[in-house]
C-alpha positions in Angstrom: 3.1 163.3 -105.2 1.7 160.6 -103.1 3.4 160.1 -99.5 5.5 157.3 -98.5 3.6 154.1 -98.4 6.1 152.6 -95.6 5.8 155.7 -93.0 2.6 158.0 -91.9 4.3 161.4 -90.6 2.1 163.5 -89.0 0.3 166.4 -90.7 2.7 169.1 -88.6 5.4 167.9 -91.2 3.5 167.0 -94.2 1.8 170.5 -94.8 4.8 172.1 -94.8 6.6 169.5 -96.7 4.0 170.2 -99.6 3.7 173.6 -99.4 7.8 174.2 -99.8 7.3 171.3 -102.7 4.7 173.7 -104.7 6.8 176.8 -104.0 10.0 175.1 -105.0 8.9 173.1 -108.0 11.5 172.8 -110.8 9.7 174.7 -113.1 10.2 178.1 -110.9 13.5 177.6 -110.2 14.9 179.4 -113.6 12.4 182.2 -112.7 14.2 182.5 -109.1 17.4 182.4 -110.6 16.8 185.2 -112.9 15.5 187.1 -110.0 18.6 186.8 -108.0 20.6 187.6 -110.8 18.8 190.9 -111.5 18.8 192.0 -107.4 22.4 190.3 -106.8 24.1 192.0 -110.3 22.0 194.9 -111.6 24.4 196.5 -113.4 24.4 193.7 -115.6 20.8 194.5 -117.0 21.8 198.3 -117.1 21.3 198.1 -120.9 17.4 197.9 -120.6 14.7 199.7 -119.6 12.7 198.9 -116.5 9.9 198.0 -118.8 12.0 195.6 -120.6 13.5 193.8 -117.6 10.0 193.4 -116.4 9.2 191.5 -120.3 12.3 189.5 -119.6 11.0 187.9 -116.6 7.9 187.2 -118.0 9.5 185.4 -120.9 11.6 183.7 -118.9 8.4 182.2 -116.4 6.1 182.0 -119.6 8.8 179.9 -121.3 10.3 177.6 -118.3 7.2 177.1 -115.9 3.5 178.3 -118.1 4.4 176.5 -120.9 5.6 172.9 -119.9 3.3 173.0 -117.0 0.1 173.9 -119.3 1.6 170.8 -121.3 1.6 168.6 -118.6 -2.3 170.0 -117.5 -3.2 169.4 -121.6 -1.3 165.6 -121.5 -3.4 165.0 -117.9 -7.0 166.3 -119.7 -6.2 164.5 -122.7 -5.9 161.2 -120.9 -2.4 160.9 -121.9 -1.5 160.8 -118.0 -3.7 159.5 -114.6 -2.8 162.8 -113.1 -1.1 166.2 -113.3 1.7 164.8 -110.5 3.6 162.4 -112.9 3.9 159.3 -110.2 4.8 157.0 -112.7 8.0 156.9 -115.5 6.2 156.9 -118.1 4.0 159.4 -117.5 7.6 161.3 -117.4 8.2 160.8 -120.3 7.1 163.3 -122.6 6.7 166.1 -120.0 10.9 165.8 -120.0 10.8 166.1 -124.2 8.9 168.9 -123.3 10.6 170.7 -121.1 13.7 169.9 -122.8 12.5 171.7 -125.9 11.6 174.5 -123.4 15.3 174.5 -121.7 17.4 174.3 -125.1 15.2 177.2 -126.7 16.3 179.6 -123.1 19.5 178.7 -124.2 19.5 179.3 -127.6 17.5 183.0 -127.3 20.2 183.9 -124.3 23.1 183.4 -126.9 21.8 186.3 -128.5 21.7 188.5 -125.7 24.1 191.3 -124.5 22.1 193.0 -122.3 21.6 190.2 -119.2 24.3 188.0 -117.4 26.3 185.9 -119.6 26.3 183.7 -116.7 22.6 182.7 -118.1 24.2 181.2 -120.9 25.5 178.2 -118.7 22.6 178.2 -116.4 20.3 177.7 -119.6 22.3 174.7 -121.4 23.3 173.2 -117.8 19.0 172.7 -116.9 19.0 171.6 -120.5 21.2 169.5 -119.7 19.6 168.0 -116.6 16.4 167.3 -118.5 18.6 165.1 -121.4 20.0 163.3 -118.6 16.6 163.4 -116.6 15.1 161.4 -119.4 17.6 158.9 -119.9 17.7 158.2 -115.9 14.0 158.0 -115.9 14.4 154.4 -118.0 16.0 153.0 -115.1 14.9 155.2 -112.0 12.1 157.7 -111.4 14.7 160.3 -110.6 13.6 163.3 -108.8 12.9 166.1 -110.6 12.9 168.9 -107.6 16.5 167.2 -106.8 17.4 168.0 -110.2 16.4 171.6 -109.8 17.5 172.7 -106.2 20.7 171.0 -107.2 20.9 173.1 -110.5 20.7 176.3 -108.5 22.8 175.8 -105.9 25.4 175.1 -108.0 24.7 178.0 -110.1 24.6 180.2 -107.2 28.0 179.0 -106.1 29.3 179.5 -110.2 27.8 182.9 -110.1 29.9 184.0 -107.3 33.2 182.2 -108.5 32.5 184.1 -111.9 32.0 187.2 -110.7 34.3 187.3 -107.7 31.6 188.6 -105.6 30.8 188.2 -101.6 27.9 186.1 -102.0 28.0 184.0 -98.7 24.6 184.4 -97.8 23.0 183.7 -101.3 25.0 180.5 -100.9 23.4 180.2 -97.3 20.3 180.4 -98.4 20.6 178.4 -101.6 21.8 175.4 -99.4 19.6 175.7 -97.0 16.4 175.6 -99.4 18.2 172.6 -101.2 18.0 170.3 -98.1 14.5 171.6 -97.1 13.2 170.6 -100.7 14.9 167.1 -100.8 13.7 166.3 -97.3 10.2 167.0 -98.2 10.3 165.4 -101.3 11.4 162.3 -98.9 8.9 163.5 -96.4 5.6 163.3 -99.2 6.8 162.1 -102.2 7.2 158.1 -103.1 10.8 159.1 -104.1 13.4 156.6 -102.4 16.6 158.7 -100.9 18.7 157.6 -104.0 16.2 159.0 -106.8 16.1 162.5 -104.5 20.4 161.9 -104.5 20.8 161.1 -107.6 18.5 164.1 -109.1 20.6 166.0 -106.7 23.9 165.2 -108.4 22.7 165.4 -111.8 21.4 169.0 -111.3 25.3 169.7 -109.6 26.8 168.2 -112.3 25.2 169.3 -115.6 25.4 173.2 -113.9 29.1 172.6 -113.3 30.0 170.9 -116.6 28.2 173.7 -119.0 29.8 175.8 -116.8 33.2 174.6 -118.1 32.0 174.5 -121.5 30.1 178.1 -122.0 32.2 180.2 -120.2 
């Protein structure tokens, strides 16, 4: 993402900024969250083999994070977009179908599954649902998308440990602690105004919360 046109911060701010923007992008949070689950609730994937657990969490990068973001390198190479960053709406635009295809098929595959948290299931539909919504903001607003995802997981961090009944206070910690260090950099070297980072923010919270409600 470009930085703010309005205000020049110094480099001491803006590397860092970036850097937590490329380690946080939305496309790795479902891979984090599945990591947490399987350190946090190990039990819960005590129906597999090491080996297996291992081809999960491949699947579940290859599928959320390779595959749209190869997508998004193909649309960039293909002239389809000026760049891989996605500045502009409607370059959005079909990187969110894409995604969204990428989110509902999660979904669909964990529905099947009895072997891995159940809690998945609502952490699946609810980024699918963030996408939906995603792409019908985008019309209007260029709605962050790492708001969207930090948002996403720290709300499901929170569901995870109100469904389980578990001590999870410093999960929590952290979770909310990453949150506001990827909106303020997103506000620190992105061209995102405070109410696009907000408002992916929200939508993330939301959508988690609501297929929360609905799945489980």
């Amino acid at each position: 993402m470009q930085e703010n046109n309005s205000i020049r911060y110094p480099a001491a701010l803006t590397w860092p900024a970036k850097f937590i923007s490329y380690l946080f992008h939305p496309l790795f949070i479902p891979t984090y969250v599945f990591l947490l689950l399987v350190f946090q609730f190990p039990y819960e994937f005590a129906g597999i083999t090491v080996w297996q657990l291992k081809m999960r969490f491949f699947s579940v990068f290859w599928l959320t994070a390779f595959f749209p973001a190869f997508a998004v390198f193909l649309l960039w190479r293909l002239k389809f977009s000026e760049s891989i960053f996605l500045r502009t709406q409607k370059e959005r635009i079909v990187p969110y179908v894409i995604t969204m295809f990428f989110y509902w098929w999660m979904y669909y595959l964990s529905r099947n599954f009895t072997d891995q948290p159940a809690v998945l299931k609502f952490f699946y539909m609810g980024i699918f649902a963030a996408t939906v919504f995603g792409l019908i903001i985008n019309n209007y607003m260029k709605i962050s998308m790492h708001g969207m995802g930090v948002g996403g997981a720290v709300a499901a961090v929170i569901l995870f440990a109100f469904h389980y009944q578990a001590p999870m206070g410093f999960s929590i910690s952290i979770a909310i602690l990453l949150t506001g260090l990827v909106c303020t950099s997103r506000l620190l070297v992105s061209d995102h105004s405070e109410k696009e980072v907000y408002a992916g923010l929200l939508v993330g919270i939301i959508c988690q919360v609501a297929a929360y409600f609905f799945i489980m």
